[in-house]
Structure formats: structure tokens, C-alpha cells
N, C-alpha and C positions, 0 to 999 in steps of 0.2 A: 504494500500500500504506500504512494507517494503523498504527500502530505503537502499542501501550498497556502499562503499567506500573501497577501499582494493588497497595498493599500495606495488611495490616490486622495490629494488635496484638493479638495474641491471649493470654490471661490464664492462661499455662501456660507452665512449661518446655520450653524447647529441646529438649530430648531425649525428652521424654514429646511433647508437640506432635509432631515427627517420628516418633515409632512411631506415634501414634495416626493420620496421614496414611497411613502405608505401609502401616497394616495396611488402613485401608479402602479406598486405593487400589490396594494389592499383589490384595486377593482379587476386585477388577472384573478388574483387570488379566489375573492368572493364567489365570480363566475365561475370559477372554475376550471378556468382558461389553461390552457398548455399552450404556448408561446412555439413558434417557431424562431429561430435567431441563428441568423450568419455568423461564427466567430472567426475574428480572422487573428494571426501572428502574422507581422513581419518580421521576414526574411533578410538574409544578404543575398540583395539581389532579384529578391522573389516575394510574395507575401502566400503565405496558406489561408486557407480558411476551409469551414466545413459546417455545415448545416447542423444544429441542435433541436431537438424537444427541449422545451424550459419549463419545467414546476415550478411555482413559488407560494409558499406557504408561511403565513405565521409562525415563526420561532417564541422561545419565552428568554429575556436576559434572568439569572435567576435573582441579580443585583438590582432590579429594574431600572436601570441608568436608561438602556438604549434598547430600542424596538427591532432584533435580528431577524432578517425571515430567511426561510430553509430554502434553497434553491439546489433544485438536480437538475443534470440535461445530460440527455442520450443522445449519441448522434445517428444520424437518419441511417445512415452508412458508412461504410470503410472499418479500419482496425484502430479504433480511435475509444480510449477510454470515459465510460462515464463517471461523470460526476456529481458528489453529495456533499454538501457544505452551506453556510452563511454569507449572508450580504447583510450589512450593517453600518450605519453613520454614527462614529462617535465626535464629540467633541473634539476640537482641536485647539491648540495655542491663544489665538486670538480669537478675536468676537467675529471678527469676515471671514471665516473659512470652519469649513468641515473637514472629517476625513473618515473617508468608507473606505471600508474593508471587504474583504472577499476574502475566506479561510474554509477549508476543505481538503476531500481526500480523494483521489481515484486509485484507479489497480491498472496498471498498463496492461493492454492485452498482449498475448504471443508467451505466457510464460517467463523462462529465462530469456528469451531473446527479445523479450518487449521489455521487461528489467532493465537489459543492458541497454536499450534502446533510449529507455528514461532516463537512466545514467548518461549518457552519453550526449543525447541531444532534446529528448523528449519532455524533460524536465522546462527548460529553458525557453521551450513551444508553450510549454502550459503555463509558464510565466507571463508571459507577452499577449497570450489568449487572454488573461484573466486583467491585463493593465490596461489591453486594449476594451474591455466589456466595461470595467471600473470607469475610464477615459468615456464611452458611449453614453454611462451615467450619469457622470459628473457632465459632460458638454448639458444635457438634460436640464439637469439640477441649475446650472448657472446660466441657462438661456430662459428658465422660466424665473428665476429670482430678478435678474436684470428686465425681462416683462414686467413684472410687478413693482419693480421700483419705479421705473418708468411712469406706468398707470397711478404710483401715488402722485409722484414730480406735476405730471397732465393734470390729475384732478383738483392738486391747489392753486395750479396758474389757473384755472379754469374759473 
């Protein structure tokens, strides 16, 4: 079992960053929705990507600080491992920024030779997959905060 942790700074308050996750996470969630999602790593030279199923589910922090939800995603096809882990916004340093997390485990497929695989280069894929989904999120998160700041700015010149 490989193990990954990959966090991105996102240009938004803590508590606005955290609704805007729950809201769009809460309304897949609710419905019930299983997500389809491109993920891609770049490459030298190349970029990969590969089609997902995506779950996302309410998690529980048992600290209650921060609102985690459980995300899996299967990939549609190829020898590509699945995944079972969190996505979470904690607090960060200053009052303008967040930072989400992504932490999880998958199992390389192929046995030893997908092991060594992981070892060797597959590790460093799952890294880049997971900063480029974190990166999807956050662009997200800080184009609807910069909307809404916006709309207040409009509504008192108004």
C-alpha cells in the first residue's frame, strides 16, 4: 500500500475556502452523484492523464476543527490504481489563505512489478495527479471568493 499527502495554498479564507468545498462537495455528495474526472500529471515532455469515477462522501474530523470528506476514484480503465482517502481545508498562517489537503492510500496494480513500478516512477505520477486535482480546486475556490468580493465592492458603489 502507497501512502500520499499533497497539500496546496489556496488564496482564500479558511472559512469561505471551507463552504465553498462543502457546498460543491455536499451537492455531489447528497445526490448521490459519482463524478466523472480527467486527472492528469505532467510529464517531461508529455503530460498523462486518465479518466476517474469520483465518490465523495462526508468524512467526520474527530477534533471537529475541519469538515474532511472521503473521496475514492476508480479508473475507467488501464493498470492504474485506485484510490481511498480525504480532501480537507485547514487553516493556514494568515487570515487570506487556506490550505487543502489531499491524504490517502492506493495499492499499485501488477504485484511486484507494479511495486517496483511505484518505487521507481509511479509514486511521483500520483504526486503530481493529486497537486494537479488540489490546483483544479483551489483555481475553484479563489475564482468564486474573488466573485464574491467583487459583488460586495459592486453592491456598495451601487
Amino acid at each position: 500500500m502507497s501512502e500520499l499527502l499533497e497539500t496546496h495554498i489556496v488564496r482564500c479564507p479558511y472559512h469561505l475556502a471551507q463552504r465553498y468545498l462543502a457546498d460543491d462537495v455536499s451537492a455531489r455528495a447528497e445526490s448521490g452523484e459519482q463524478g466523472i474526472l480527467t486527472l492528469t500529471a505532467p510529464g517531461p515532455g508529455m503530460e498523462l492523464s486518465k479518466t476517474v469515477t469520483v465518490t465523495l462522501s462526508s468524512g467526520v474530523d474527530p477534533m471537529h476543527f475541519d469538515q474532511p470528506w472521503r473521496i475514492h476514484w476508480k479508473p475507467q480503465s488501464g493498470p492504474y490504481p485506485e484510490f481511498d482517502g480525504e480532501l480537507t481545508v485547514h487553516a493556514d498562517e494568515t487570515y487570506e489563505t487556506a490550505r487543502l489537503e489531499l491524504r490517502g492510500s492506493y495499492r499499485p496494480p501488477g504485484g511486484i512489478a507494479g511495486a517496483a513500478f511505484d518505487f521507481v516512477a509511479g509514486a511521483r505520477i500520483a504526486r503530481a495527479t493529486a497537486q494537479a486535482l488540489l490546483r483544479r480546486f483551489g483555481d475553484e475556490m479563489e475564482t468564486r471568493y474573488q466573485r464574491d468580493e467583487q459583488a460586495k465592492r459592486d453592491s456598495t458603489t451601487s
